[in-house]
RODRENKOL-72168 format. One record per residue: residue number from 1; x negated, y, z negated of N, C-alpha, C, O in turn; residue in one letter. Coordinates in nm, 3 decimals. Example, Ala and Ser with C-alpha at 12.3 -4.5 7.8 and 13.67 -1.06 7.14 Angstrom:
<sites>
SITE    nr       npx       npy       npz      capx      capy      capz       cpx       cpy       cpz       opx       opy       opz   rest
SITE     1    -1.319    -0.569    -0.780    -1.230    -0.450    -0.780    -1.320    -0.330    -0.780    -1.424    -0.332    -0.846      A
SITE     2    -1.285    -0.225    -0.708    -1.367    -0.106    -0.714    -1.290     0.003    -0.787    -1.341     0.114    -0.804      S
</sites>
This chain:
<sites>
SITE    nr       npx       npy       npz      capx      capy      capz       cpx       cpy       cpz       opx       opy       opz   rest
SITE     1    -1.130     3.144     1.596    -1.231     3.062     1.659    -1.280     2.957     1.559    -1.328     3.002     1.454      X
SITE     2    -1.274     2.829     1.573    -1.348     2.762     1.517    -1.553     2.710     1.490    -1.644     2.729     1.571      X
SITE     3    -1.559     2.668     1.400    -1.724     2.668     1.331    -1.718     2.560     1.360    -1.613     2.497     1.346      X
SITE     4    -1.815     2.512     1.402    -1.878     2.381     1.397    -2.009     2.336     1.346    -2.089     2.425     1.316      X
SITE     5    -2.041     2.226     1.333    -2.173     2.167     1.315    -2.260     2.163     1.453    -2.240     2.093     1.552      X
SITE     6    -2.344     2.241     1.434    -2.428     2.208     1.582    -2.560     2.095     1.626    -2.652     2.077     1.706      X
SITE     7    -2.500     2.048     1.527    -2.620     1.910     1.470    -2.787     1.923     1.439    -2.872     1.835     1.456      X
SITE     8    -2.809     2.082     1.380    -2.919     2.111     1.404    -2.883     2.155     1.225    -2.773     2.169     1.172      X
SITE     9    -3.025     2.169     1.162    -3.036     2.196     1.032    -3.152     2.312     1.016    -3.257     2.317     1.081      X
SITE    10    -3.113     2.393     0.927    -3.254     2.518     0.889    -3.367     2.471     0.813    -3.382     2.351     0.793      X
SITE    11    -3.453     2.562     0.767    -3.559     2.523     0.741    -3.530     2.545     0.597    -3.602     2.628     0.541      X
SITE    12    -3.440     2.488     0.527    -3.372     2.464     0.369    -3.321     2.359     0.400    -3.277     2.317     0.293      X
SITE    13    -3.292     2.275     0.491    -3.214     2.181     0.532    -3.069     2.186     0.485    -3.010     2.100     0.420      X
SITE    14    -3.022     2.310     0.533    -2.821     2.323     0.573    -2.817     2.286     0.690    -2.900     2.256     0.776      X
SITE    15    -2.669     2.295     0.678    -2.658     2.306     0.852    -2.586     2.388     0.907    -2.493     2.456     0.864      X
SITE    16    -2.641     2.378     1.021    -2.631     2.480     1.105    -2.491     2.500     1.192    -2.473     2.429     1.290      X
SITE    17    -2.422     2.572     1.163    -2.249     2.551     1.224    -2.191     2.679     1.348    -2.237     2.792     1.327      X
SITE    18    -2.140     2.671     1.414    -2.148     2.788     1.502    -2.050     2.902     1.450    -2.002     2.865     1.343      X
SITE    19    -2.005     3.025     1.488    -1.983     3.130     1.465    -1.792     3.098     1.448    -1.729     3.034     1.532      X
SITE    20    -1.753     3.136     1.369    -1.592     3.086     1.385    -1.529     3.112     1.222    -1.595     3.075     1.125      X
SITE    21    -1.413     3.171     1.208    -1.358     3.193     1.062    -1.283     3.033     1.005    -1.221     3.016     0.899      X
SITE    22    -1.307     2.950     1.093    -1.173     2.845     1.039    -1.291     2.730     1.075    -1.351     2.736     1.183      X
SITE    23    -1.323     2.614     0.968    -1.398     2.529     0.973    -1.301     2.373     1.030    -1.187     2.347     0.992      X
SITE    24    -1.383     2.289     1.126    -1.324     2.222     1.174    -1.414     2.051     1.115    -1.502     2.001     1.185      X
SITE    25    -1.387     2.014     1.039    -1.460     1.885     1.053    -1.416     1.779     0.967    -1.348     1.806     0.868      X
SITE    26    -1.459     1.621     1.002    -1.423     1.532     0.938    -1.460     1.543     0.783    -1.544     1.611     0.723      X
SITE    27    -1.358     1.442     0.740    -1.364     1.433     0.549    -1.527     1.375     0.516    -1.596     1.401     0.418      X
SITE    28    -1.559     1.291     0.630    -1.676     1.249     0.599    -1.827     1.336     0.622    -1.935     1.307     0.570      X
SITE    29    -1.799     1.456     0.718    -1.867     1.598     0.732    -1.839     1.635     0.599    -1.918     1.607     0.510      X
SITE    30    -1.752     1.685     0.581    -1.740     1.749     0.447    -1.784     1.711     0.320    -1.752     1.763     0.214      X
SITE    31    -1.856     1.622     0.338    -1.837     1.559     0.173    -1.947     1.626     0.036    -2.064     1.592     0.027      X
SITE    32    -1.902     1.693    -0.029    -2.056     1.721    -0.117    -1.989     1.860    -0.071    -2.079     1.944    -0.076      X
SITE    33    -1.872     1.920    -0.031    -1.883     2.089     0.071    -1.739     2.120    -0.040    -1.664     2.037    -0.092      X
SITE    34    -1.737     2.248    -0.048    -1.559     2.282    -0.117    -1.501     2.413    -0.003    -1.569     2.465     0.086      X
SITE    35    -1.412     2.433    -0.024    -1.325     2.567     0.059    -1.219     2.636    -0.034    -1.113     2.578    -0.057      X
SITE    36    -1.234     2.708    -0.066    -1.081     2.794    -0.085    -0.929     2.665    -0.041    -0.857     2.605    -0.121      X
SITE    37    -0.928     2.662     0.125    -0.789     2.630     0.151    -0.856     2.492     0.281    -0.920     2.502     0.386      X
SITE    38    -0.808     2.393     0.214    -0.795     2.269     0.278    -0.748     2.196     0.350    -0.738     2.087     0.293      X
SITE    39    -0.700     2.193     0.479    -0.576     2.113     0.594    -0.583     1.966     0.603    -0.631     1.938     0.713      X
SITE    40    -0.554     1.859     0.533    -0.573     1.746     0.589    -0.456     1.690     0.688    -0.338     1.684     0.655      X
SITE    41    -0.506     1.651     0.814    -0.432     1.636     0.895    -0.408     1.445     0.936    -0.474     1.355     0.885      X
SITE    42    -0.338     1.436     0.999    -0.330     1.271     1.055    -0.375     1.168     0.955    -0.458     1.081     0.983      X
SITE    43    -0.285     1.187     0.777    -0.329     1.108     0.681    -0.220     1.018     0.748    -0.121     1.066     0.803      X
SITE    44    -0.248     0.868     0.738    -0.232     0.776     0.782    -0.291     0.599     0.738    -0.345     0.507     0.799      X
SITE    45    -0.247     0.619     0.610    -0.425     0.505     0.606    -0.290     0.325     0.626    -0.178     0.288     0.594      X
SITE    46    -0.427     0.273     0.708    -0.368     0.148     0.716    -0.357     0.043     0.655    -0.399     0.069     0.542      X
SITE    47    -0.325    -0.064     0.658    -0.254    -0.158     0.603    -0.337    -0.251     0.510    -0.316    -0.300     0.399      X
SITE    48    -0.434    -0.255     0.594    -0.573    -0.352     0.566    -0.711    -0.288     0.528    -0.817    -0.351     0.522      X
SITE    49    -0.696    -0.133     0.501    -0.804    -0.108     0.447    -0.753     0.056     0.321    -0.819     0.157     0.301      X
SITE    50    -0.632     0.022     0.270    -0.564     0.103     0.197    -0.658     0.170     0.099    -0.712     0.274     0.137      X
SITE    51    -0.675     0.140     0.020    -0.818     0.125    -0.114    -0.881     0.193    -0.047    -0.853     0.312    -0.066      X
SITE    52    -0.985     0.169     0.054    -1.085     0.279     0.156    -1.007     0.426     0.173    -1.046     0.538     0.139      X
SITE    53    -0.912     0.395     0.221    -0.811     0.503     0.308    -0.745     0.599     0.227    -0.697     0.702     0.275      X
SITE    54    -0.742     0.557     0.059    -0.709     0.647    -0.052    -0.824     0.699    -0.113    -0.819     0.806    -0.173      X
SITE    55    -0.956     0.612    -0.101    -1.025     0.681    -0.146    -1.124     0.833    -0.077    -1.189     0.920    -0.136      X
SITE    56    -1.098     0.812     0.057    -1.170     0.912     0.138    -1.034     1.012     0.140    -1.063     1.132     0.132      X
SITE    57    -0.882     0.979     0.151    -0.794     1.093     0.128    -0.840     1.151    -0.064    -0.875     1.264    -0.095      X
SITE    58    -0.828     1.076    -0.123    -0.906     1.188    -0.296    -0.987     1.249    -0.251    -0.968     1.364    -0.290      X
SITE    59    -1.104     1.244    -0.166    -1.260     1.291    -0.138    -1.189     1.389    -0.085    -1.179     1.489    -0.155      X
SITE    60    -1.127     1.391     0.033    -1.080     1.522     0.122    -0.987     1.665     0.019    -0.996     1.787     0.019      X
SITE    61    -0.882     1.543    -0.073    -0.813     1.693    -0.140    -0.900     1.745    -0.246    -0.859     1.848    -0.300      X
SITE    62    -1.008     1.697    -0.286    -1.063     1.758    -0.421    -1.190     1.841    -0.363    -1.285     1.873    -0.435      X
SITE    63    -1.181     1.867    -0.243    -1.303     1.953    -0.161    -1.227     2.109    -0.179    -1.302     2.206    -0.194      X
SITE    64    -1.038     2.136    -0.177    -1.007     2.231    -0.202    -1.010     2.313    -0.329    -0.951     2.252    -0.418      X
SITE    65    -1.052     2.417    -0.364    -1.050     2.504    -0.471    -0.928     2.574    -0.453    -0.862     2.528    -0.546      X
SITE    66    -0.870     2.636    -0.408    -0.668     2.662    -0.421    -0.607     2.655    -0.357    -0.508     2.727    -0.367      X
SITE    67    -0.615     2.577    -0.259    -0.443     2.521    -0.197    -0.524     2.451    -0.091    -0.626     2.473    -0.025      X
SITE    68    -0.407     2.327    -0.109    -0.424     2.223    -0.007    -0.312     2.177     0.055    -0.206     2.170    -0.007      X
SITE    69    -0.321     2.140     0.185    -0.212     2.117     0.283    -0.214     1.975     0.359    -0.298     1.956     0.447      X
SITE    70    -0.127     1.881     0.328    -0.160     1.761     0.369    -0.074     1.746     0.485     0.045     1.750     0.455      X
SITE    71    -0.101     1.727     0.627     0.039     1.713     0.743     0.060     1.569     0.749    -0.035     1.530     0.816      X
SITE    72     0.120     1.484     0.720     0.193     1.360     0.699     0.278     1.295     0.770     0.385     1.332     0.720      X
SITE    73     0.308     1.208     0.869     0.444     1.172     0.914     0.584     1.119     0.781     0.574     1.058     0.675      X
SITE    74     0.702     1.175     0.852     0.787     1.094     0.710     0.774     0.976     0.661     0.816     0.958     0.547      X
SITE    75     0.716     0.873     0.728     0.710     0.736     0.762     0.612     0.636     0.691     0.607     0.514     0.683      X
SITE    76     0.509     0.780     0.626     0.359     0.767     0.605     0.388     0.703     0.441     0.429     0.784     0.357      X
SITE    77     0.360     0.514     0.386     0.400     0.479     0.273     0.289     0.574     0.156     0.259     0.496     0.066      X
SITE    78     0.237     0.683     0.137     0.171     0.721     0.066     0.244     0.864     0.044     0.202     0.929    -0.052      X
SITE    79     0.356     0.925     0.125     0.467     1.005     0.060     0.546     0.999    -0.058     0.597     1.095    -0.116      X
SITE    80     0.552     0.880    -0.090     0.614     0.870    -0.236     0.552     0.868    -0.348     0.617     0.833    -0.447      X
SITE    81     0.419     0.902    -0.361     0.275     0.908    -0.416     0.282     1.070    -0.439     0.235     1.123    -0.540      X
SITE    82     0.359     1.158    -0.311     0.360     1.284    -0.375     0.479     1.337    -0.399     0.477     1.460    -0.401      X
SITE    83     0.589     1.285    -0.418     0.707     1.320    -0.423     0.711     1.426    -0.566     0.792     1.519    -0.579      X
SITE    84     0.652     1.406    -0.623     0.619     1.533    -0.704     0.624     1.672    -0.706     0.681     1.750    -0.782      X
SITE    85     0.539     1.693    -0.589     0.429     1.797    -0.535     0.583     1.875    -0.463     0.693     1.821    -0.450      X
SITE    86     0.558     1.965    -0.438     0.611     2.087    -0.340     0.612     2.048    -0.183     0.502     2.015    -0.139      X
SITE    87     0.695     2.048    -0.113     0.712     2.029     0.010     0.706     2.166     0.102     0.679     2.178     0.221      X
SITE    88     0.736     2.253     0.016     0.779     2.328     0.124     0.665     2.463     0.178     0.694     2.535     0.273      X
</sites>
């Protein structure tokens, strides 16, 4: 089941997320937050705002503390940036 943000905050000012083992939210939700295991999904950054689009993908992988998973199309020009890294 997924957690969410229920757009409501406690009286410490967190927030308040609903009941669920697997957290669902944007890089820009997340920011300032860490996890164990990280999914970034539909990296994609475009043409005309690249610089932006690398810098909120750094923000998203450095939220993981041990393992991160980026889903990518082959097509995506920021694959050869990890050709390094482990694919499999």
């Amino acid at each position: 089941m997924l957690a969410r943000f229920t757009n409501e905050y406690d009286l410490f000012g967190n927030q308040v997320v609903t009941q669920g083992r697997l957290r669902f939210e944007s890089v820009y939700r997340f920011k300032g937050q860490q996890a164990p295991a990280v999914i970034l999904i539909d990296v994609d950054p475009a043409a005309e705002s690249l610089l932006h689009d690398q810098r909120v993908l750094f923000s998203g992988m450095t939220r993981a503390t041990v393992r991160l998973e980026l889903v990518v199309s082959a097509a995506n020009r920021l694959n050869n940036g990890f050709s390094s890294f482990d694919r499999g």
